[in-house]
C-alpha positions in Angstrom: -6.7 -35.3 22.9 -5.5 -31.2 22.3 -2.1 -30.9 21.9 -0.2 -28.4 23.1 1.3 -27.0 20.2 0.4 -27.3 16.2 3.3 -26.6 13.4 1.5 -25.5 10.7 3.6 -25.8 7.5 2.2 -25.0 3.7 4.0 -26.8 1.0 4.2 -26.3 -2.3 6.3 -28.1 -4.6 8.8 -28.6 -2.2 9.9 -32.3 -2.8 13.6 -31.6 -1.9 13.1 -30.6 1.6 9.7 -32.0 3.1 11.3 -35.3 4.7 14.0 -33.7 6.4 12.1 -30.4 7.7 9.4 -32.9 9.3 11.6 -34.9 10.6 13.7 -32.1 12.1 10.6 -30.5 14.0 9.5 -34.0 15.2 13.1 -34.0 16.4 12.9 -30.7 18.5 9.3 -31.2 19.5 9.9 -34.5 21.3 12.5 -32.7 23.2 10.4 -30.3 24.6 8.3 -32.9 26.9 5.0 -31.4 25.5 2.1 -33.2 23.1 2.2 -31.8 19.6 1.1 -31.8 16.3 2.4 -30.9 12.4 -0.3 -29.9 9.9 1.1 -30.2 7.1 -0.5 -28.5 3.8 -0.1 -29.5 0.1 -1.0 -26.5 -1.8 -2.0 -28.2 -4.8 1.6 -29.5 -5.0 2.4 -30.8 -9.1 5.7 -32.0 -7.8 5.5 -35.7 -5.0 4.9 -33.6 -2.2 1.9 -35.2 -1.6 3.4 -38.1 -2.0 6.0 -37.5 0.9 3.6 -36.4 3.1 1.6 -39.3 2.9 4.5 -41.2 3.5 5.8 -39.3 6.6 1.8 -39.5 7.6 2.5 -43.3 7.7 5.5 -43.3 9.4 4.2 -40.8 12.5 0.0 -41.1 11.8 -0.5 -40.4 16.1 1.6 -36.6 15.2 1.0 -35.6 11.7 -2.1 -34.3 10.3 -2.2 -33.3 6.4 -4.3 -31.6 4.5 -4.8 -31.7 0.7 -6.4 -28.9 -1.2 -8.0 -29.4 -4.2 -5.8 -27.2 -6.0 -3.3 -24.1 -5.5 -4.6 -21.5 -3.3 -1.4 -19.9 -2.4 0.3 -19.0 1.4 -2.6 -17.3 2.8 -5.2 -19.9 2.3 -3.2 -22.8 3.0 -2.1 -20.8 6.0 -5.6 -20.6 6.9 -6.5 -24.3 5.8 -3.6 -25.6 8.8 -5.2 -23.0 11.3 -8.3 -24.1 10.7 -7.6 -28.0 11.3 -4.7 -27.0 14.2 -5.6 -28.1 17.7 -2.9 -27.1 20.0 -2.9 -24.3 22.7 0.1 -22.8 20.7 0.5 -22.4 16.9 3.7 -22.1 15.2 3.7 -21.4 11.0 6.9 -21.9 9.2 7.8 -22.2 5.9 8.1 -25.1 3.7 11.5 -24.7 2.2 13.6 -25.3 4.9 14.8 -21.6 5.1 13.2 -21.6 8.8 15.0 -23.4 11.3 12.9 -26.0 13.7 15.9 -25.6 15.9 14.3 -22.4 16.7 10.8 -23.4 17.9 11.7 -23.7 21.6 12.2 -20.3 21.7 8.8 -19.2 20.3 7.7 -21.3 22.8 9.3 -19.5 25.8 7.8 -16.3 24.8 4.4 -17.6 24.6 5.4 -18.5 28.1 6.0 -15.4 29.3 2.7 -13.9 28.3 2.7 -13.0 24.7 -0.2 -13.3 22.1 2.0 -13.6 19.3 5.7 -14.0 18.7 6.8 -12.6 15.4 10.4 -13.8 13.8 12.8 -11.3 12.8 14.7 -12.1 9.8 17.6 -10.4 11.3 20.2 -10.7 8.5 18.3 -11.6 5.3 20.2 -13.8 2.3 17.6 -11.9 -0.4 18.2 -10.3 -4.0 18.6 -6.9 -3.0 16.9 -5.3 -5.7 13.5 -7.8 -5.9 13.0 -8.4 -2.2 15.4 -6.4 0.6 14.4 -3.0 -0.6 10.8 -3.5 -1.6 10.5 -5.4 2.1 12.1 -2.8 3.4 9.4 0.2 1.8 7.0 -2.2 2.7 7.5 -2.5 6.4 8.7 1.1 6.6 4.7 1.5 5.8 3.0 -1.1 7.4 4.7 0.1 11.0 2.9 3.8 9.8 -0.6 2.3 9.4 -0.5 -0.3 11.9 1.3 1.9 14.8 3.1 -1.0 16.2 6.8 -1.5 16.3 7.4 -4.6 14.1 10.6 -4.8 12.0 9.8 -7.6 9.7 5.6 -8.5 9.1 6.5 -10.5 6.0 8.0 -13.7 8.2 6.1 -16.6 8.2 7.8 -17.7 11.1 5.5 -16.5 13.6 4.2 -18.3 17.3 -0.1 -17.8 18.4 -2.0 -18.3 21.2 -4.6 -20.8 19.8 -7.2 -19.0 20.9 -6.0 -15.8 18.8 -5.0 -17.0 15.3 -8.0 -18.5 15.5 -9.9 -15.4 15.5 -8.2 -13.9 12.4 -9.9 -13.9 9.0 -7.5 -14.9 6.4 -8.0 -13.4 3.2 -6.4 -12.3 -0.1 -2.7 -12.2 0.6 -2.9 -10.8 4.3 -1.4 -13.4 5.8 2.0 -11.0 5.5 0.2 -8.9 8.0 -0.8 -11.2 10.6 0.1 -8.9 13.2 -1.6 -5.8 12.9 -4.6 -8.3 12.2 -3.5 -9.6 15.7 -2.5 -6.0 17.1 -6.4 -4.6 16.4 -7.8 -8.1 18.4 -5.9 -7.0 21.0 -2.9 -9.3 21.2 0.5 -8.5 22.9 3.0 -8.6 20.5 6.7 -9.2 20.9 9.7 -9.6 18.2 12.5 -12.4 18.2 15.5 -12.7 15.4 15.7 -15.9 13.7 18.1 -17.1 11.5 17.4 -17.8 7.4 19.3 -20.4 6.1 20.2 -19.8 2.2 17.9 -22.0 -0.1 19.8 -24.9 -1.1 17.1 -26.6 -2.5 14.2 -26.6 -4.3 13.5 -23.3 -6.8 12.4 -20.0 -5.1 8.0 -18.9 -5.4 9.2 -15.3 -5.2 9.7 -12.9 -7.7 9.3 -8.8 -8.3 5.4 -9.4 -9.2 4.9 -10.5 -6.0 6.7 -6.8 -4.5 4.1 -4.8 -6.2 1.4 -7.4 -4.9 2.5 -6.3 -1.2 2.3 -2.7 -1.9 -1.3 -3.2 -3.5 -2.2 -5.0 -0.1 -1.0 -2.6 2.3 -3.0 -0.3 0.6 -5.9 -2.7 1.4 -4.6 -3.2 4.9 -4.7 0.8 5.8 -8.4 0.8 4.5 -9.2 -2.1 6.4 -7.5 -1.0 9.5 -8.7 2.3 9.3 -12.0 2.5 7.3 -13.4 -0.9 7.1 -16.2 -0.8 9.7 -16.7 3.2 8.6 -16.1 3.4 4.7 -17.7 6.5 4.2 -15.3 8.3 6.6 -12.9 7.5 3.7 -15.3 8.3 1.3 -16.3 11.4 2.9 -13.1 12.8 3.2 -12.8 12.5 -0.8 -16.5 14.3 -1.2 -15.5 17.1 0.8 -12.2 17.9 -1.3 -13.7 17.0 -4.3 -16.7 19.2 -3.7 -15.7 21.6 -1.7 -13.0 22.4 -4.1 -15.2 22.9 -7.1 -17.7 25.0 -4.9 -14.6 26.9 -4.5 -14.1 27.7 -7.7 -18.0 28.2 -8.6 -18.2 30.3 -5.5 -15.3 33.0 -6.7 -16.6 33.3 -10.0 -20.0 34.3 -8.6 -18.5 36.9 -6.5 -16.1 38.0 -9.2 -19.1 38.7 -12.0 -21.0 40.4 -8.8 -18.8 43.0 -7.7 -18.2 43.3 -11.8 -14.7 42.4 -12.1 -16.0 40.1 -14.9 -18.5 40.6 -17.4 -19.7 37.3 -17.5 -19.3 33.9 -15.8 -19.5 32.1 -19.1 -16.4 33.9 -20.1 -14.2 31.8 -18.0 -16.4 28.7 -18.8 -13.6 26.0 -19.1 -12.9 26.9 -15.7 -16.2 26.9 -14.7 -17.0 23.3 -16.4 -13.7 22.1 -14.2 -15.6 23.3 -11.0 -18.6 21.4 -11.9 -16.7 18.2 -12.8 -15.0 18.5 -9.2 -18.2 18.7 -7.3 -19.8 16.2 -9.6 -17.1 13.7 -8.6 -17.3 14.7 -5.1 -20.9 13.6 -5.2 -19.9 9.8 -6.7 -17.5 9.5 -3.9 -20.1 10.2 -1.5 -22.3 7.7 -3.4 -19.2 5.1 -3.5 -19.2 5.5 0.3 -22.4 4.7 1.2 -22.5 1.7 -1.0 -19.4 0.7 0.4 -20.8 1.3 4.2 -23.5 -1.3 3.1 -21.3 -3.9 1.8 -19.1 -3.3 4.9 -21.6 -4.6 6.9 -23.0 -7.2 4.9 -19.2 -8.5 5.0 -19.2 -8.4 8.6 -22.4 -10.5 9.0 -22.0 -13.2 6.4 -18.0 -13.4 6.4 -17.9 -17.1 7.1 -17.0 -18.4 3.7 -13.9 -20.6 3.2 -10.6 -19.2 1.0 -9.8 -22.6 0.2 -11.4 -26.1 -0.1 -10.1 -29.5 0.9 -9.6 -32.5 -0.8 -8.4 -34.6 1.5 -7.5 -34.9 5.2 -5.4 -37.5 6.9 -4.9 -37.6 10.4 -7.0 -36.4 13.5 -8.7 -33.5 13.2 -11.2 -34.0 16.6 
């Protein structure tokens, strides 16, 4: 039978805190008088994660569902692996580490109930290095809010609530699973923003570091093209040709005139400038040629995008 609402929760190495976090959202799910469901994903855990979760599979087999990928595929994918296998009407993702607080879940709930697509969690006041992860979040969502032209203050929380029927719909790639909704915003969705509390890491060691900042910046950059050019590359392109090009013609063009009217004796004179004017156009022409090839893979993307970002070892629960 569906449930009403799948947890979906990616672990990795998180021995110190999978027991209680599991048992906490069993906890607040059984008070809210609804079926449920907690998919639980080992991303290629080298710790006893796996372990733990088999044994809290045991000790709740009719609520738990986990998943165990063959190796480490990072957020996204194991994001996408628990979406994938989630039944429920609603579906909540959280965070592994305990950071998130179950104790919250009832009121992702209530917003879903009122209408909303998809809830997004505020990390209000955030217990982060300032230097490695406030400020580049900070850039980061300063930008995404200009691409995406919706009013989100924090796209990098996990701690998000679906309509089934929408997450569902969203292809998971890459790292984009920061992004979720302006993924969700151009399928439609209506979108709404709560704050949630972020509990200092107590245990466990931190997957975060400055490497992953610049990784964020390199997929918004992604993200605008996707959100903007993906199903119409060589508007991108084309815009590129037209500087390129048109600038060098630019420059071609004036010398022609100049050695007409005779204000220069020859073009070849001024023939590193002319060679620069060449260079332009010539580049302007392999942009154009960038963006038709692009246009084609575009499209073949569209048509055969149904390839996996992760595979699965192993999966223990119901999944029907």
């Amino acid at each position: 039978m569906k449930p009403d609402i799948s947890v979906v929760i990616p672990f990795f190495n998180e021995e110190a805190v999978v027991e209680e976090l599991i048992e906490r959202i069993i906890a607040v799910l059984a008070g809210l008088k609804r079926s449920y469901e907690i998919v639980a994903v080992n991303d290629g855990s080298s710790d006893s994660t796996g372990k733990i979760l088999r044994r809290c599979f045991s000790a709740h087999p009719d609520v738990i569902i986990v998943i165990e990928l063959a190796r480490n595929y990072g957020q996204t994918a194991a994001l996408a692996a628990g979406i994938d296998h989630a039944r429920g009407d609603v579906v909540i993702t959280m965070d592994g580490d305990l950071q998130h607080q179950p104790e919250e879940i009832p009121r992702f709930i209530a917003e879903i109930d009122k209408g909303y697509d998809l809830v997004n969690g505020w990390r209000e006041v955030r217990r982060d290095n300032l230097i490695f992860r406030k400020i580049p979040s900070y850039l980061a969502n300063l930008l995404m809010r200009k691409i995406s032209g919706i009013n989100v203050r924090d796209f990098g929380s996990t701690y998000k609530a679906y309509r089934g029927d929408l997450v569902r719909r969203l292809d998971l790639f890459g790292e984009l699973h920061r992004f979720l909704p302006a993924l969700a915003y151009m399928a439609g969705a209506r979108i709404t923003e709560i704050p949630i509390s972020v509990k200092e890491r107590t245990k466990g060691q931190s997957k975060y570091g400055l490497g992953r900042a610049f990784g964020v910046f390199q997929d918004i950059a992604f993200l605008d093209f996707f959100i903007n050019y993906l199903t119409r590359p060589i508007r991108a392109f084309g815009k590129l040709f037209f500087i390129f090009f048109g600038v060098g013609s630019l420059i071609s063009s004036v010398l022609m005139v100049l050695w007409a009217l005779g204000y220069i004796n020859r073009v070849l004179d001024h023939g590193a400038l002319l060679l620069f004017s060449i260079f332009l156009m010539i580049v302007g022409v392999q942009f154009l040629v960038a963006g038709i090839l692009a246009e084609l893979l575009s499209r073949i993307y569209v048509r055969t995008s149904g390839k996996r970002i992760y595979a699965v070892r192993e999966v223990l629960g119901p999944t029907e």
